[in-house]
TORKETI-280382 format. One line per 3 residues: number of its first residue (from 1); their letters; for each residue x, z, y of C-alpha. Coordinates in Angstrom, 3 decimals. Layout:
N
NUM> a> X/Z/Y | ...
% end
This chain:
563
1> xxx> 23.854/19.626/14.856 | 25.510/16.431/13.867 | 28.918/18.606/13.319
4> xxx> 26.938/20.812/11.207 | 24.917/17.912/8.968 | 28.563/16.273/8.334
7> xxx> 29.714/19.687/6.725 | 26.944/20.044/4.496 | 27.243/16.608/3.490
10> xxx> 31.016/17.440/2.600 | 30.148/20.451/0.209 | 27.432/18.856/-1.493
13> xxx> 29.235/15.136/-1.809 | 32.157/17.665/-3.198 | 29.974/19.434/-5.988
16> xxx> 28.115/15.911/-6.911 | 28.772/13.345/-9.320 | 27.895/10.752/-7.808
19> xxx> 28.367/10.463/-3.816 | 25.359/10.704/-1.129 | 24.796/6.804/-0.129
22> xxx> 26.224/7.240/3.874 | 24.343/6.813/6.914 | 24.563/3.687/8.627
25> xxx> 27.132/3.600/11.497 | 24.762/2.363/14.318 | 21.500/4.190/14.433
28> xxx> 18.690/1.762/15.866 | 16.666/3.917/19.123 | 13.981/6.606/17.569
31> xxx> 10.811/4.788/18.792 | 7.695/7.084/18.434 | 4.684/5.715/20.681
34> xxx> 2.449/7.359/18.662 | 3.988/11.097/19.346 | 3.510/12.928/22.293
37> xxx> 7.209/11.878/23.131 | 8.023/8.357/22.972 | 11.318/9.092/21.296
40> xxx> 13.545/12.263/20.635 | 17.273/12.922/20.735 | 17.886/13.813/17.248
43> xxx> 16.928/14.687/13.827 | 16.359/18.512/15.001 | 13.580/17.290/17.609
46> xxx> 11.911/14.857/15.095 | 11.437/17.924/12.903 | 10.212/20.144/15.483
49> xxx> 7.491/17.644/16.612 | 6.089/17.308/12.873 | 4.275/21.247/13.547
52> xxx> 1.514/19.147/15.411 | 1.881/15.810/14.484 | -1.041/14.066/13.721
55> xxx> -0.697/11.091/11.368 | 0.221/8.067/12.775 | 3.108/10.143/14.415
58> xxx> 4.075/11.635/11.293 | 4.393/8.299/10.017 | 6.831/7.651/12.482
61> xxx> 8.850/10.669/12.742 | 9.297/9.751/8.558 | 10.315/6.233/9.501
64> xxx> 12.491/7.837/12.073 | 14.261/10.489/9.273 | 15.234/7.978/6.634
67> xxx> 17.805/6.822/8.503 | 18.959/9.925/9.595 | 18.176/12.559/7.218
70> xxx> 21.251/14.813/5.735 | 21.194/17.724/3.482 | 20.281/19.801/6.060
73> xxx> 17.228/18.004/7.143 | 15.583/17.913/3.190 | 16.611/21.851/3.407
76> xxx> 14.565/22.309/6.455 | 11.501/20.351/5.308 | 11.226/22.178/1.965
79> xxx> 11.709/25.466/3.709 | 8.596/23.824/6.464 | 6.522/23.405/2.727
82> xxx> 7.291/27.050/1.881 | 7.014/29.197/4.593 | 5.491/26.796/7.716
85> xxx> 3.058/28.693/10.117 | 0.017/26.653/9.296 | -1.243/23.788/6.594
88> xxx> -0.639/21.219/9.001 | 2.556/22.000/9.408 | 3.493/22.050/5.298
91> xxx> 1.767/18.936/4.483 | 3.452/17.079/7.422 | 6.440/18.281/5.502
94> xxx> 5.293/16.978/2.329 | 4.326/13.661/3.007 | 7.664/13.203/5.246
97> xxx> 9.517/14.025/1.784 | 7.040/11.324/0.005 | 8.268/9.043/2.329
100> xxx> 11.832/9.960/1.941 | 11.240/9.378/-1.537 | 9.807/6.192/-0.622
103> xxx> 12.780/4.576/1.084 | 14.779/1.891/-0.802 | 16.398/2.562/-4.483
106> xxx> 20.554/3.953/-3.750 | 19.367/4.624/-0.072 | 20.443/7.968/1.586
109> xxx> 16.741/9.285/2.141 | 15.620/8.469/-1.551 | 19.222/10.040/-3.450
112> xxx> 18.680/13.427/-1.617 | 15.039/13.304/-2.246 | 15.203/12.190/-5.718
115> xxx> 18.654/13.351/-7.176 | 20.609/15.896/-4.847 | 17.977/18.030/-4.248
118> xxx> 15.699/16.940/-6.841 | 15.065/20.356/-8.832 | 14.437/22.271/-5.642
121> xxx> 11.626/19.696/-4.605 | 9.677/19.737/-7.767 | 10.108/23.320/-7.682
124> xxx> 8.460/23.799/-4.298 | 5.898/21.612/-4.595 | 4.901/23.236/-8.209
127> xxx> 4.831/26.709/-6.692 | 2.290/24.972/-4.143 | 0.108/23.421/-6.022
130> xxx> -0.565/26.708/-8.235 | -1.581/28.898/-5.804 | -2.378/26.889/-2.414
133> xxx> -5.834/26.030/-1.905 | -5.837/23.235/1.341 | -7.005/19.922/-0.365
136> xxx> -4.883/17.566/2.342 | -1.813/19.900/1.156 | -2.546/19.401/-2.127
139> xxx> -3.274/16.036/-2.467 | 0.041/15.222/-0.904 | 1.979/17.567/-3.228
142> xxx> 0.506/15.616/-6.208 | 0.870/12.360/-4.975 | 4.777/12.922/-4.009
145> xxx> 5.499/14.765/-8.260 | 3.070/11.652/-9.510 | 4.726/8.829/-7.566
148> xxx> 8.604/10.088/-7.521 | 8.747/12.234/-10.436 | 6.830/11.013/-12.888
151> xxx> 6.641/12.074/-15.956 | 6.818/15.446/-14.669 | 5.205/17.316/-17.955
154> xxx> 5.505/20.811/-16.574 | 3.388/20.146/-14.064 | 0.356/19.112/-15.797
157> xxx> -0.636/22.594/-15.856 | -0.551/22.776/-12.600 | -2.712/19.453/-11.928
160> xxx> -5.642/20.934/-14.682 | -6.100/23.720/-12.501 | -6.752/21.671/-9.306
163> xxx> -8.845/19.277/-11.442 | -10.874/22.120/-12.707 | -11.748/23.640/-9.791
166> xxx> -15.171/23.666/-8.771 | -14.211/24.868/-5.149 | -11.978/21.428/-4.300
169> xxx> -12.637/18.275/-2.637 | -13.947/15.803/-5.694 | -11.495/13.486/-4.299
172> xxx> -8.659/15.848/-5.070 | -10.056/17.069/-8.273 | -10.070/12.922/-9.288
175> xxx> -6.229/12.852/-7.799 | -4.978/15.980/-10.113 | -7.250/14.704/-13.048
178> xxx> -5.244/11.187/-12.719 | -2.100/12.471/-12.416 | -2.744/14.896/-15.566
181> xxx> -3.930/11.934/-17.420 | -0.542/9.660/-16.431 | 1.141/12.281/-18.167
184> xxx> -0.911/11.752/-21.516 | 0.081/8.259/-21.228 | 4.357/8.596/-20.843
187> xxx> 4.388/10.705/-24.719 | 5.230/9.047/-27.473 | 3.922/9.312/-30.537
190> xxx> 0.522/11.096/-32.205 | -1.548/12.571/-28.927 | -0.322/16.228/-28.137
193> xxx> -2.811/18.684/-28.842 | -2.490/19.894/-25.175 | -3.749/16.209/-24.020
196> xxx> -6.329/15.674/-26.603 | -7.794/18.862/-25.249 | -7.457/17.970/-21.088
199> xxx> -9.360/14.687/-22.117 | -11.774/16.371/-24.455 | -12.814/18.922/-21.661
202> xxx> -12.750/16.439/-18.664 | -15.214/14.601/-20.581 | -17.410/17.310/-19.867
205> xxx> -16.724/17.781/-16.660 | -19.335/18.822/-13.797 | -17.277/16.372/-11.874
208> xxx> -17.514/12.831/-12.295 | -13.847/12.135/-10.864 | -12.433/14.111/-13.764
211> xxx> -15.038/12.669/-15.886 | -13.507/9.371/-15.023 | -10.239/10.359/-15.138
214> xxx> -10.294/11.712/-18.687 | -12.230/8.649/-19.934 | -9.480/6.242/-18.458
217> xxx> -6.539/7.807/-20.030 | -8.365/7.015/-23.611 | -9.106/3.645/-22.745
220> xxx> -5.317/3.308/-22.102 | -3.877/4.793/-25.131 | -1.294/2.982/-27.166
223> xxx> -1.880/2.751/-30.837 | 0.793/4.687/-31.347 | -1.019/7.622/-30.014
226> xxx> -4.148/7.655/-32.114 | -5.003/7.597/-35.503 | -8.152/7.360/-37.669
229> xxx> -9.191/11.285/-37.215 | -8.355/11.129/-33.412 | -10.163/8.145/-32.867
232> xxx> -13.658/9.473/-34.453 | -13.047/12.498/-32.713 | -12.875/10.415/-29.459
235> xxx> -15.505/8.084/-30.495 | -17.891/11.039/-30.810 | -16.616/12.735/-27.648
238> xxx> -17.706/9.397/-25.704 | -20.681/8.483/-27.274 | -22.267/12.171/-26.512
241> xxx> -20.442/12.230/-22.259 | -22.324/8.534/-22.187 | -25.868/10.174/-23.088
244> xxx> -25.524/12.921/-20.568 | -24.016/10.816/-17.682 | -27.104/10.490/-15.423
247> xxx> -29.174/6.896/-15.492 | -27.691/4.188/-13.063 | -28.745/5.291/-9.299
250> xxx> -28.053/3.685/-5.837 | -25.858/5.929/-3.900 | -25.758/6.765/-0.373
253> xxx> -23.747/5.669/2.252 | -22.559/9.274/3.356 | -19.460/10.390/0.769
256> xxx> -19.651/13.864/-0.551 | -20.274/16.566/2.521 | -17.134/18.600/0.167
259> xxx> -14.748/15.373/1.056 | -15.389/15.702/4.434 | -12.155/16.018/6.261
262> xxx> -10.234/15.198/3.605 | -11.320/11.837/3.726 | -11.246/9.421/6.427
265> xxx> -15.044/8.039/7.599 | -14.359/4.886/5.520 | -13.257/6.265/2.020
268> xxx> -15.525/7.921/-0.540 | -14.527/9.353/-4.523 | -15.823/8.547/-7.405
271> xxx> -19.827/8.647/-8.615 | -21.587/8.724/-11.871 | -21.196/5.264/-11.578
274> xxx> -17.432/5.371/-11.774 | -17.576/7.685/-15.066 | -20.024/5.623/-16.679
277> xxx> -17.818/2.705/-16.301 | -14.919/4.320/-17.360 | -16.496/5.561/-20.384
280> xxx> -17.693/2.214/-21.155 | -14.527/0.956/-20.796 | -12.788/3.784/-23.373
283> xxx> -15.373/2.758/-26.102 | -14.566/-0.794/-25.826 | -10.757/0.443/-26.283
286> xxx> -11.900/2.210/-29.649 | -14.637/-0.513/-30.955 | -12.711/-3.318/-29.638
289> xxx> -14.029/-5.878/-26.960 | -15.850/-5.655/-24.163 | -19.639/-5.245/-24.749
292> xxx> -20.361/-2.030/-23.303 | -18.541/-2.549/-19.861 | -20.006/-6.512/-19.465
295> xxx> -23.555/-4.346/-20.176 | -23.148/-2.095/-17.254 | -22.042/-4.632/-15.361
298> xxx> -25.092/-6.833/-15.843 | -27.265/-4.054/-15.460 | -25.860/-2.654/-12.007
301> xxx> -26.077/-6.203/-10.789 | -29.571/-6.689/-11.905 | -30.412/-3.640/-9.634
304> xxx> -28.040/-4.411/-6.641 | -27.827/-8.277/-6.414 | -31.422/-9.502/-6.262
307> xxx> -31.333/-12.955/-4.899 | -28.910/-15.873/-5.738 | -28.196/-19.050/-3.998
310> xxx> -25.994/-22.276/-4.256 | -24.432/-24.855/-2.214 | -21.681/-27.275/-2.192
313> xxx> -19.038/-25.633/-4.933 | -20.387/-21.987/-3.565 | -22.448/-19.103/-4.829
316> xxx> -24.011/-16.267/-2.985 | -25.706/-13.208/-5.008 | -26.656/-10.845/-2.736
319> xxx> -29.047/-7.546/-2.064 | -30.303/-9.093/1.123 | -33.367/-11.725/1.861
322> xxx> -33.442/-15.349/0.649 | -33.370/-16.532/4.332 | -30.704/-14.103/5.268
325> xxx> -28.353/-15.660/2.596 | -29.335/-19.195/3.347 | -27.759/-18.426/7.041
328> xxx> -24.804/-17.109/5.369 | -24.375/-19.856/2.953 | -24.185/-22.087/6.424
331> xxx> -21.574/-19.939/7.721 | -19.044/-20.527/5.129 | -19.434/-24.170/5.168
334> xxx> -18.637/-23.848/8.825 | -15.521/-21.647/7.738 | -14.745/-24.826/5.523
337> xxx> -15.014/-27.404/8.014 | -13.031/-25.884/10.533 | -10.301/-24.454/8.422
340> xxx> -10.001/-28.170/7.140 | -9.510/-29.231/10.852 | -6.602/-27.206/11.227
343> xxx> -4.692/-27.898/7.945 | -5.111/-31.584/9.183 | -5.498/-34.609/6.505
346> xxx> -2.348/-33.461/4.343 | -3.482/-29.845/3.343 | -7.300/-30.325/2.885
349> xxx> -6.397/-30.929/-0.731 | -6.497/-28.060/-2.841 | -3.842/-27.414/-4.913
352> xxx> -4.561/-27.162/-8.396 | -8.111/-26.541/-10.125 | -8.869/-23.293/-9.011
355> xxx> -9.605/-25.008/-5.910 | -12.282/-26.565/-7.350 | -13.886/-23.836/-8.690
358> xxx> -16.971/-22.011/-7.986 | -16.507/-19.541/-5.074 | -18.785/-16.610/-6.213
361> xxx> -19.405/-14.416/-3.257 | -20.615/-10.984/-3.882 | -22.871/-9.628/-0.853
364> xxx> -24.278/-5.379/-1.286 | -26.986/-4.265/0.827 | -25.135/-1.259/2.091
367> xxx> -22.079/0.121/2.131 | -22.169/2.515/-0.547 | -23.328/0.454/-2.989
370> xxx> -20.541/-1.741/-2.496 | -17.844/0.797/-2.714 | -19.461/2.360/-5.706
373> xxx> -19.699/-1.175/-7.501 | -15.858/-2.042/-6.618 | -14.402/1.520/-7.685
376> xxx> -16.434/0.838/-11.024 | -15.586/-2.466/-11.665 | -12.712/-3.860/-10.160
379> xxx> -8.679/-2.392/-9.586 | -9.483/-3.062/-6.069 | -9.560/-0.267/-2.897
382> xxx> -12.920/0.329/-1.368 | -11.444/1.153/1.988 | -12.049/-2.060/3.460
385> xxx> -14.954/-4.259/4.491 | -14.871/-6.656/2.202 | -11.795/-7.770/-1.184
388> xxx> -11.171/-11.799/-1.684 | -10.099/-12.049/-5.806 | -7.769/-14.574/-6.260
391> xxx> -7.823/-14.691/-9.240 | -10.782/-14.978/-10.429 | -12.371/-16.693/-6.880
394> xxx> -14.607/-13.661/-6.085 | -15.414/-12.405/-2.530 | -16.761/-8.753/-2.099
397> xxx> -18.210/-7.325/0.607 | -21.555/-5.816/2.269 | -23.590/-5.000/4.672
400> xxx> -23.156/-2.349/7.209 | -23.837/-0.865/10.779 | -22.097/-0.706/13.768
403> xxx> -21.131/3.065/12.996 | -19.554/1.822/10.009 | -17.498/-0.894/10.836
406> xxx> -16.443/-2.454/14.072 | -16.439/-5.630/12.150 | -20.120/-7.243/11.031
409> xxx> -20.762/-8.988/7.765 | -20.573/-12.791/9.261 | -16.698/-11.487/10.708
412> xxx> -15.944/-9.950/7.174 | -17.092/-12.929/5.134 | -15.758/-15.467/7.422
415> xxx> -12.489/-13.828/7.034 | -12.590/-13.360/3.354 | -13.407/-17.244/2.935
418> xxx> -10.448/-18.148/5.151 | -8.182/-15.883/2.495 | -9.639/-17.907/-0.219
421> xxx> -9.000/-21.432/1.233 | -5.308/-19.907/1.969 | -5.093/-19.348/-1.041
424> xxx> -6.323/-22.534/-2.727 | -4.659/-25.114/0.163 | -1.298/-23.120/1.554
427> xxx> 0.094/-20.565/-0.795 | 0.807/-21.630/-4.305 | 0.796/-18.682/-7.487
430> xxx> -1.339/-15.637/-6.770 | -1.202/-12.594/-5.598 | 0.959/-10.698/-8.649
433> xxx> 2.769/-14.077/-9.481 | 6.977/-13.971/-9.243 | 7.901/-14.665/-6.559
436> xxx> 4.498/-14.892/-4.858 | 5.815/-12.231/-1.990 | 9.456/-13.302/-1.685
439> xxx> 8.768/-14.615/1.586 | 6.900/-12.466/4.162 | 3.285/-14.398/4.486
442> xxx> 1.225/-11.435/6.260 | 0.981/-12.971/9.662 | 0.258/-16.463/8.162
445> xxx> -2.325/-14.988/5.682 | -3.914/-12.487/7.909 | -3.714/-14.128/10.909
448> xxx> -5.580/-17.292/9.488 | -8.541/-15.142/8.286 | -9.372/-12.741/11.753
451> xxx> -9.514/-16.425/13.410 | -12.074/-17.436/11.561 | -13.833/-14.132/11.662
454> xxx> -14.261/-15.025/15.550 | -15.072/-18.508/14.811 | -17.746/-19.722/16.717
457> xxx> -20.536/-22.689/17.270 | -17.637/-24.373/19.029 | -14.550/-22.932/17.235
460> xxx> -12.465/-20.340/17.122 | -12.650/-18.179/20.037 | -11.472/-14.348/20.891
463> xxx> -13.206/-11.571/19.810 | -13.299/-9.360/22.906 | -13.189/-6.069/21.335
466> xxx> -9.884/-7.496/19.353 | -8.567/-9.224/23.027 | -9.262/-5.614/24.686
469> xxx> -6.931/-4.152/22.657 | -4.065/-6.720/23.027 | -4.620/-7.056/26.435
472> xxx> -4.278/-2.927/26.673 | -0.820/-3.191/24.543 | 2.792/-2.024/26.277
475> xxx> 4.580/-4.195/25.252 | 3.320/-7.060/24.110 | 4.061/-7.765/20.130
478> xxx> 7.699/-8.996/19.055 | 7.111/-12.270/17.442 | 10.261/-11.409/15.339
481> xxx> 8.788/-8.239/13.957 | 5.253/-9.960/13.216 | 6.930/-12.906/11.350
484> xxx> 8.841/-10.181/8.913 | 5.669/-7.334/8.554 | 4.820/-6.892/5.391
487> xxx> 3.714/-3.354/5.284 | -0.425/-3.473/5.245 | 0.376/-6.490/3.367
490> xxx> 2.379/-6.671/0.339 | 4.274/-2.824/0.656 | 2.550/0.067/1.794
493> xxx> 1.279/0.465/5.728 | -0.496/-0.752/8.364 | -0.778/-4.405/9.234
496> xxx> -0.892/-6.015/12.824 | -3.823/-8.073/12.860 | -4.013/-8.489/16.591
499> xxx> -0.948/-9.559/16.785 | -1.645/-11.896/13.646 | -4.493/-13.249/15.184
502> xxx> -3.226/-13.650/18.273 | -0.098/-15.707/16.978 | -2.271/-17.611/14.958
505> xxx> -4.593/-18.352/17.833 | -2.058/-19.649/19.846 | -0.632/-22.283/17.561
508> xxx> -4.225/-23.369/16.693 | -4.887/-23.912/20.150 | -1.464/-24.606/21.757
511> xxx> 0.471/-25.725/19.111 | -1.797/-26.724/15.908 | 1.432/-29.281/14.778
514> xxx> 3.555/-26.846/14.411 | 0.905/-24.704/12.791 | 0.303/-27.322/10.052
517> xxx> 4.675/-27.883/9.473 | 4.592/-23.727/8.584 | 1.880/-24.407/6.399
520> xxx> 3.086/-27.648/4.807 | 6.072/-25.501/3.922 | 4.723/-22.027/2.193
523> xxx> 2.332/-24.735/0.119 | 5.635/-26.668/-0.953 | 7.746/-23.490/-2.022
526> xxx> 9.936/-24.505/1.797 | 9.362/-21.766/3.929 | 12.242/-19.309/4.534
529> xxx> 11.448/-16.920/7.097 | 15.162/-17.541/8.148 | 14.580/-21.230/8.881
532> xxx> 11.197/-20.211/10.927 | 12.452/-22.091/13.942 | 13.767/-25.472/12.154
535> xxx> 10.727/-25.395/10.423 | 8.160/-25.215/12.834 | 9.979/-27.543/14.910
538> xxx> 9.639/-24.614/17.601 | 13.023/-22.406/19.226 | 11.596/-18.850/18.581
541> xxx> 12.600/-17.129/21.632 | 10.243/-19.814/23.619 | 8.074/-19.207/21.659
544> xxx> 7.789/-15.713/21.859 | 7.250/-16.102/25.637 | 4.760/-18.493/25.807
547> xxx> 2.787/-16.804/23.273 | 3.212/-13.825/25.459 | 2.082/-16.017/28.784
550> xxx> -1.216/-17.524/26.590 | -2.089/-13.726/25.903 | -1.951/-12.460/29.672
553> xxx> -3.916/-15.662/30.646 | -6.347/-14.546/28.025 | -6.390/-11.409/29.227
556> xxx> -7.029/-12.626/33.125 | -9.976/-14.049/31.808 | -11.810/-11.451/30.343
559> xxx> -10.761/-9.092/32.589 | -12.522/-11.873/35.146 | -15.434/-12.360/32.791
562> xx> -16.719/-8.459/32.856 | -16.578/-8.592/36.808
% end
């Protein structure tokens, strides 16, 4: 195989302008805990296992590839997409090539992907998306063209049909409508008569994904691409979707029985709610301001936030009862008080004046209503339990069941309070500042915040579902790997938060010094993640093991406790 990948590498590298970026001379070990084999030989056995993967492995057979992956290896995956012996199969394919894509700019991974074999790739994945009909396959095919190929203009054909059909997931339909109306937005010049007409007809869409898809590409438009017959046309278009768009309505908690499966429990797509706002925001675009979205705003407040209360630089509005939010209200000053114990006298200063503004906190009744108000009215995700703004000192969330979330609303808002006092006492800028992320913060950050969501009447304290899963981990986290994580954080992925919290924990209660030097240093622009050690005044290897000996004498004592 490898004698075989070098030849092919040859020929093409041969018939190229520019060479393939080479592999790297040491391969590290192909780790995949998450497969039914803990690792694999070579690139031929990662490939075989992606037939059944499910996704976590997936993930890591991709991870596995990019430092692998030859001409051969793209060849095999696209020939997977074509002619694999079941969906699973293809899409596995498909997002492994997204991730290829995915790997850094000049790598080996992204060049095949993105230049050698470039033509063939959007070429597959067009012939998929016009005639298959699996929404996870699809979904995947447009989000690789969208995200690595963009602007990929023949292929907005292709998207309108997905969009269009009544058959489809909504969630998909709202993916193809999106990545049709991205298109719109990369011409230059007066609006093609092909766009006008996609946004004309998703206006009337039965769905309100496209609906909201077709409205957001008009409120985007560049003034280069309109002029004074477009925008009446437009203007009418709007005003006549906006009288027909059902009257404001609380949704349920359950997404759309059609998304099922293609969803995970947690997610949902987009409600009349979404298009409304969407098509508030295009007519603000073509009157100027912002009079029609503040409006909705108001009024789907004025339904879903009932009750308001204030305390001590902090305001709750929230869809539960008056003594409900009075508890709550008591919670975060708790949060407060003990997140100014451990930053100690010289951090309990904020650091500018948005510390000392008002923290609005934002508390839904259920869980639907959140997610429908955040997907209407804020560029955040609604997969999570609750969304700390920085900047503009906002905390989301809601409340939910046990079936819902293994985390309640006291855990979510204590940990959403602990990112705001992060970000107002240790880490200078916000979140889209330069420079912001040029320093991994993840652990710090994260870590910080599911403390507090265990804190307790006495202080912070393990939450035993959280311990239970440390304590059932083989092996125990590598400090080095938690102190450099950044995907789930700032890049795509899945953050460690046990191992954040558990890191955390132990400097708060074994070393809260040391703590307060790594903290002193993100808020004065010092920390390197290089000078980790020097900083915290701690060797890291130590460390590392008597982190590890705190967790298994955790671990003894819950294991002790439920005897």
């Amino acid at each position: 195989m490898r004698l075989t990948i070098i030849m092919a590498l040859c020929m093409v590298v041969a018939g190229s302008v520019l060479p393939i970026a080479e592999a790297p001379m040491h391969q590290p070990p192909i780790y995949t805990p998450s497969c039914p084999e803990a690792s694999y030989p070579d690139t031929a056995a990662l490939l075989a296992a992606l037939s059944g993967a499910n996704y976590a492995c997936t993930e890591e057979l991709a991870k596995a590839l990019q430092t692998r992956v030859g001409i051969n290896e793209i060849d095999v995956l696209l020939t997977m997409i074509q002619r694999g012996t079941h969906e699973l199969e293809r899409r596995n394919a498909v997002r492994v090539l997204g991730r290829l894509a995915a790997s850094p700019q000049a790598s080996r991974a992204s060049d095949l992907v993105l230049r050698v074999r470039a033509a063939r790739v959007q070429s597959v994945l067009h012939e998929l998306l016009a005639h298959a009909d699996d929404n996870f396959l699809l979904q995947d095919a447009i989000w690789v063209l969208d995200s690595y190929f963009y602007p990929n203009f023949s292929a907005a054909p292709v998207f309108e049909r997905i969009a269009n059909a009544p058959t489809l997931a909504p969630a998909l339909r709202y993916r193809a409508a999106s990545a049709r109306g991205r298109l719109t937005l990369a011409r230059s010049g007066v609006l093609h008569p092909d766009d006008q007409a996609f946004m004309l007809h998703g206006l009337r869409s039965d769905d309100p994904g496209v609906r909201t898809a077709a409205a957001q590409v008009i409120a985007r438009l560049r003034t280069d691409q309109l002029g004074l017959e477009l925008i009446a046309t437009l203007t009418h278009a709007l005003e006549e979707a906006w009288k027909v768009e059902p009257p404001l309505t609380l949704v349920d908690d359950a997404p759309d029985p059609r998304d099922r499966g293609l969803l995970a429990s947690y997610e949902s797509s987009p409600s009349s709610l979404t298009a409304r706002a969407a098509l508030a925001r295009a007519r603000d675009r073509l009157e100027g301001g912002t009079t029609h979205l503040t409006s909705l705003r108001q009024q789907y407040e004025f339904l879903t936030l009932t009750e308001r209360s204030e305390h001590d630089g902090v305001s709750i509005r929230a869809g539960l009862a008056a003594d409900e939010i009075a508890a709550l209200l008591r919670e975060v000053t708790h949060v407060r008080e003990a997140l100014l114990h451990i930053f100690g006298p010289n951090l309990a200063e904020p650091m500018d004046a948005k510390g000392t503004r008002t923290l609005q906190i934002k508390i839904f009744a259920r869980q639907g209503i959140y997610r429908d108000y955040v997907r209407a009215f804020t560029p955040f995700t609604v997969d999570v339990d609750g969304l700390y703004d920085d900047a503009n000192t906002i905390i989301y969330t809601h409340q939910r069941t046990s079936e819902q979330s293994a985390n309640s609303l006291v855990e979510s808002l204590r940990h959403e309070v602990a990112h705001h006092y992060a970000a107002t006492h240790l880490f200078p800028g916000q979140w889209r500042t330069p420079g912001y992320h040029r320093e991994p913060k993840g652990w710090a950050d994260e870590g910080l915040a599911e403390v507090m969501a265990g804190l307790t009447a006495s202080g912070p304290a393990p939450r035993p579902a959280q311990l239970r899963r440390l304590c059932e981990r083989t092996p125990r986290p590598r400090l080095k790997v938690l102190l450099a994580q950044r995907e789930g954080y700032d890049r795509f992925g899945t953050f460690d938060y046990d191992a954040a919290w558990a890191f955390t924990y132990y400097l708060v209660t074994e070393q809260p010094e040391a703590l307060q030097r790594l903290y002193t240093a993100y808020r004065e622009h010092r920390y390197h993640l290089r000078d980790w050690s020097q900083l915290a005044g701690l060797n890291l290897e130590e460390t590392e093991r008597a982190w590890h000996r705190a967790i298994e004498t955790w671990c003894i004592g819950q294991r002790a406790g439920s005897d």
